[in-house]
N, C-alpha and C positions, 0 to 999 in steps of 0.2 A: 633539579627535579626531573627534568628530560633526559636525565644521564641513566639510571635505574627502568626498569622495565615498570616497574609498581609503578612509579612515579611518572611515567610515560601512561601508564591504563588509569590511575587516578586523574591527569590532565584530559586523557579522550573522554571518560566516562564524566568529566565534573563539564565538559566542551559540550557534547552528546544530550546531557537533559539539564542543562542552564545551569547551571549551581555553581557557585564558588568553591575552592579546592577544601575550605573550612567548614563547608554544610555537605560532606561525602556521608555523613550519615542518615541522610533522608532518601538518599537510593535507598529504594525498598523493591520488593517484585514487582506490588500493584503499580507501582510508579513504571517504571519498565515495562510492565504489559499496556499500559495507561498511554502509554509513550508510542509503541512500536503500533498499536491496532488505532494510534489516530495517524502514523504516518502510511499505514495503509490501506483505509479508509477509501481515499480514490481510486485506490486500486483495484480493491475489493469490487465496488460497484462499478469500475467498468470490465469487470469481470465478469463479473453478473448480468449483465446486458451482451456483453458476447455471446455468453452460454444461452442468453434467451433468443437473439436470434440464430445461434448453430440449429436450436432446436426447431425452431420456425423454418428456415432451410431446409433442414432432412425430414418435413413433414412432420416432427413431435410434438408441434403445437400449431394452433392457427393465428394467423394476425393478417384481418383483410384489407387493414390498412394501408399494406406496403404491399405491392408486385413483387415478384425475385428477383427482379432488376437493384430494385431499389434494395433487399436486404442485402444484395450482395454489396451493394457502397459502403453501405452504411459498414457495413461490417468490416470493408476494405479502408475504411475513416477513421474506425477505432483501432485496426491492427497495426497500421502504421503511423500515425501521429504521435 
């Protein structure tokens, strides 16, 4: 089966979203988008919190909770971890 290209894409893709090589036909899109927007998920929202405080930083929003000391960490905590 690893010798064919198919047969190499049916093994990632059946590896990729759990299935055995005999249920390749329950790949569907929704399954695939179902797939990829929960393994991006954390990404997403720590995305989101970057962009809110970028915007707190350059003065686009306000948040009196934190000094600029502190957004700048905080933002130096998520860019590099």
């Amino acid at each position: 089966m690893m010798l064919s290209p198919i047969g190499r894409n049916v093994f990632h893709c059946c590896s990729f979203f759990g299935l055995q090589r005999f249920d390749l036909y329950c790949i569907s899109k929704k399954l695939a988008w179902d797939v990829a927007l929960q393994s991006l998920s954390p990404v997403s929202d720590k995305l989101n919190i970057i962009i809110e405080l970028l915007r707190v930083k350059f003065n686009y929003m306000q948040l009196s909770l934190f000094n600029r000391a502190e957004v700048d960490f905080m933002l130096y905590c998520l860019c590099t971890l």
